[in-house]
MARMILUM-680379 format. One line per 4 residues: number of its first residue (from 0); their letters; for each residue x, y, z of N, C-alpha, C. Coordinates in Angstrom, 3 decimals, m for minus. Layout:
N
NUM	a	X/Y/Z/X/Y/Z/X/Y/Z | ...
***
This chain:
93
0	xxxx	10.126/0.258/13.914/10.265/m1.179/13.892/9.148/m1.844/14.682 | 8.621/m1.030/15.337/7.373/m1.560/15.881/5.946/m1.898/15.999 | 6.007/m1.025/14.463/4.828/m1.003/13.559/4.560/m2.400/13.009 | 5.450/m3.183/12.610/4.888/m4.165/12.043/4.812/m5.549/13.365
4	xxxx	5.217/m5.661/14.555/4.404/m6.408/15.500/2.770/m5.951/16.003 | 2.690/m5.100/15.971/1.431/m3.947/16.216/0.365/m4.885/15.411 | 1.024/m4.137/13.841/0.310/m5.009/12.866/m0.554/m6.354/12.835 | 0.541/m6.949/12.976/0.393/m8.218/13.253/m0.543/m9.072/14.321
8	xxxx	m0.330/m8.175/15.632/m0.829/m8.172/16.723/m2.652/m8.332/16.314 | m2.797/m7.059/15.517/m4.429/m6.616/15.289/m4.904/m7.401/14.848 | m3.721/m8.313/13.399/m4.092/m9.122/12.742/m5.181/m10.439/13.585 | m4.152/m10.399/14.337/m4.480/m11.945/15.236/m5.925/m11.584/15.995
12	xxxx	m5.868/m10.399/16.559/m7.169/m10.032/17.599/m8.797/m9.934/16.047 | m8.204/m9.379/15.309/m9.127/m9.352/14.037/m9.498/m10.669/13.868 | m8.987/m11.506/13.279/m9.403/m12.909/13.230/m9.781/m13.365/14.225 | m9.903/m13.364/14.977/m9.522/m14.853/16.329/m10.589/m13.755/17.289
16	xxxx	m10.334/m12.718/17.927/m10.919/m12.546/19.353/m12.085/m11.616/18.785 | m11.975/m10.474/17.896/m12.867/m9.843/17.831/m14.653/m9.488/17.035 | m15.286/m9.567/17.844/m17.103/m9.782/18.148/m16.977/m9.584/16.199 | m17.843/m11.012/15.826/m18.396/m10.130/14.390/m19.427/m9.070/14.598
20	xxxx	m20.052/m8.748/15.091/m21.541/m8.092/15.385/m20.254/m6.119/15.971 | m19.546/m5.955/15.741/m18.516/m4.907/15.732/m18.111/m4.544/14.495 | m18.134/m5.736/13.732/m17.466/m5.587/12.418/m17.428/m4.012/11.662 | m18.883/m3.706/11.422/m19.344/m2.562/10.598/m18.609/m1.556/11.742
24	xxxx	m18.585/m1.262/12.393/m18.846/m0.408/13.612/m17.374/m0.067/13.554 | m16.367/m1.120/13.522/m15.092/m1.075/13.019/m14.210/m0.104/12.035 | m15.060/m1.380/10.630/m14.773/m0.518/9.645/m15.345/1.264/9.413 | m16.088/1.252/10.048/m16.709/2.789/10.154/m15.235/3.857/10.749
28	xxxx	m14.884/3.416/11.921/m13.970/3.696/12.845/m12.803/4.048/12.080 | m12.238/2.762/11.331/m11.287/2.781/10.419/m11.158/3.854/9.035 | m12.602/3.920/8.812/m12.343/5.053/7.980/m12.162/6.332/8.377 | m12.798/6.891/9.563/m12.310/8.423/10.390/m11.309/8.245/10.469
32	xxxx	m10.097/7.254/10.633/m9.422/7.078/11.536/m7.963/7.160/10.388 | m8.472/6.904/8.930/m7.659/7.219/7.777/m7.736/8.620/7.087 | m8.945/8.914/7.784/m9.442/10.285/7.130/m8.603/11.546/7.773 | m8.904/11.287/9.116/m8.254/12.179/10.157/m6.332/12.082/9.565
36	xxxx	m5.553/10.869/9.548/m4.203/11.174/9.579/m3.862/11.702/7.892 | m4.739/11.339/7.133/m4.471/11.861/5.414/m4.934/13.248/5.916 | m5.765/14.008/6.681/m5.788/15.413/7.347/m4.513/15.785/7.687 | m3.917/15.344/8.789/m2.677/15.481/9.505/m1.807/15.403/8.813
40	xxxx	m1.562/14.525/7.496/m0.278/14.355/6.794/m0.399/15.869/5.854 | m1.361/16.421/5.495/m1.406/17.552/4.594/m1.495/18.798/5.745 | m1.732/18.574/6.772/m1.081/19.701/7.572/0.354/19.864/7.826 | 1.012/18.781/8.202/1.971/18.557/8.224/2.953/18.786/7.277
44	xxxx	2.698/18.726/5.754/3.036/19.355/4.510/2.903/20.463/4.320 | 1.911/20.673/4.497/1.711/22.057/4.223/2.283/23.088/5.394 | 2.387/22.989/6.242/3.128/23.774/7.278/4.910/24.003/6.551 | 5.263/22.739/6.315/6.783/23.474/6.047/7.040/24.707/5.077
48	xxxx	8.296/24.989/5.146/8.953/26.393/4.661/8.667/26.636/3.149 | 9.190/25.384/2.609/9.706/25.317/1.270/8.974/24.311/0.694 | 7.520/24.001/0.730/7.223/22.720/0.436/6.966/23.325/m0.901 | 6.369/24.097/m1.440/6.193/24.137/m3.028/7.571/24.432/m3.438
52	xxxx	8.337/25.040/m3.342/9.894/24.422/m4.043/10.318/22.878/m3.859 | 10.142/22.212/m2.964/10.208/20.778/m2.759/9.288/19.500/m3.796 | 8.178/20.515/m4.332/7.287/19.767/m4.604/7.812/18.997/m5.894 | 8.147/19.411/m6.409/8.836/18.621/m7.821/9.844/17.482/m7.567
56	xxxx	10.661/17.846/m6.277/11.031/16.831/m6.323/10.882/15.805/m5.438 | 9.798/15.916/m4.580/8.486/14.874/m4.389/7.841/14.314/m5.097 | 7.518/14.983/m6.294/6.933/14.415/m7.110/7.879/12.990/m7.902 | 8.995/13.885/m8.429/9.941/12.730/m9.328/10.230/11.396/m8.458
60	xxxx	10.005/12.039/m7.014/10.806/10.666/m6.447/9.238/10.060/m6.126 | 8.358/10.414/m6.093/6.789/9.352/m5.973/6.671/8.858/m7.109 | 7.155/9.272/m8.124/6.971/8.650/m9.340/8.252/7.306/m9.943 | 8.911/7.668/m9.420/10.453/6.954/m9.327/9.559/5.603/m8.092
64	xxxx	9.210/5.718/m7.420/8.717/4.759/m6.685/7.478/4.015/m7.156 | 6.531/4.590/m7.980/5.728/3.649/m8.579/6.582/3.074/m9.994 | 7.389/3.495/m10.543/7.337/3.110/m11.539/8.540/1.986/m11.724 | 9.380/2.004/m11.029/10.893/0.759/m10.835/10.273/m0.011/m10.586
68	xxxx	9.119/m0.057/m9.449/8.432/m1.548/m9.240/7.435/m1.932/m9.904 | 6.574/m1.313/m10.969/5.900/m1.608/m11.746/6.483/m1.909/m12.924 | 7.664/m1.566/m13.319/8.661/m2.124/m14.568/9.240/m3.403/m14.158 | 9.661/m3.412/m13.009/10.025/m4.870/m13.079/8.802/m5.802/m12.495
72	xxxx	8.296/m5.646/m11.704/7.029/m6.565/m11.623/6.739/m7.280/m13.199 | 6.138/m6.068/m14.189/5.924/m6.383/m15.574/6.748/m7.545/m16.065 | 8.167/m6.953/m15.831/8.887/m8.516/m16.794/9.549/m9.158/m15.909 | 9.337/m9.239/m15.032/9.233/m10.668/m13.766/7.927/m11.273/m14.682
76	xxxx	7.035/m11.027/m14.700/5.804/m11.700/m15.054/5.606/m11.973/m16.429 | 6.149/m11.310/m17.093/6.267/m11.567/m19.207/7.211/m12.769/m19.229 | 8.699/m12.896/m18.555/9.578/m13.612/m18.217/8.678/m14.804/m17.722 | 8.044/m14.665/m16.366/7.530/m16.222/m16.411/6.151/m17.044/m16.935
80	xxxx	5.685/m15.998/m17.746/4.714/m16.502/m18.450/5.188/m17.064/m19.647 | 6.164/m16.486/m20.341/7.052/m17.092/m21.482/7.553/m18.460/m21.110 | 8.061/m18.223/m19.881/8.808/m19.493/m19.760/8.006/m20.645/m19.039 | 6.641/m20.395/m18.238/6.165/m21.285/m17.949/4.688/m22.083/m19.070
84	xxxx	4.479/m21.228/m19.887/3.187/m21.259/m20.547/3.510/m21.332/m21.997 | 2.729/m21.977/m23.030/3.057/m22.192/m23.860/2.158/m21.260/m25.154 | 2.189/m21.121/m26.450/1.625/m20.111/m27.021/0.041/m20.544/m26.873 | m0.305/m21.468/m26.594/m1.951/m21.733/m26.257/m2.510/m21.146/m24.934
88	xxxx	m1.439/m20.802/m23.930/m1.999/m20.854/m22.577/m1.920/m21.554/m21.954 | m1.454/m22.910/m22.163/m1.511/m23.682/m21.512/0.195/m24.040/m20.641 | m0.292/m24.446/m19.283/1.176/m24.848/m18.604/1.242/m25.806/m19.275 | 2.994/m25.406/m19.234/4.165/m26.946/m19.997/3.898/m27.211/m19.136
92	x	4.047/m28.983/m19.629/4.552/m29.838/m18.942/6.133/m30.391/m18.069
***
């Protein structure tokens, strides 16, 4: 739960306090710094007992997670394009 004040926190120091002339130097940082824990997360996988018996159903459920919210996103958005837009493209009035 504390991840997302953190967040937020950086947000504010990012905008507001921190040197542009860091910027690059930053983002450089930021990428070791994604590189290193996508390292750690596949050690971390890969260390357990049973992870290739597990793997399938890691898989179904990563896929179960892109795809409920990409189905409804879709007709959330078919839904209000129908209903806000008319067959030209153009917003009703």
């Amino acid at each position: 739960m504390y991840l997302i004040p953190v967040m937020c926190l950086g947000i504010l120091i990012g905008r507001w306090i921190f040197p542009e002339k860091y910027k690059k130097l930053n983002e450089r940082l930021q990428t070791v710094c994604t590189i290193i824990l996508i390292f750690c997360m596949g050690v971390t996988l890969g260390s357990r007992d049973n992870f290739l018996g597990e793997l399938k159903a890691l898989g179904i459920q990563s896929f179960l997670f892109f795809l409920i919210p990409t189905a409804l996103s879709v007709i959330l958005v078919f839904a209000a394009t129908r209903r806000l837009m008319d067959r030209r493209g153009e917003v009703k009035e």
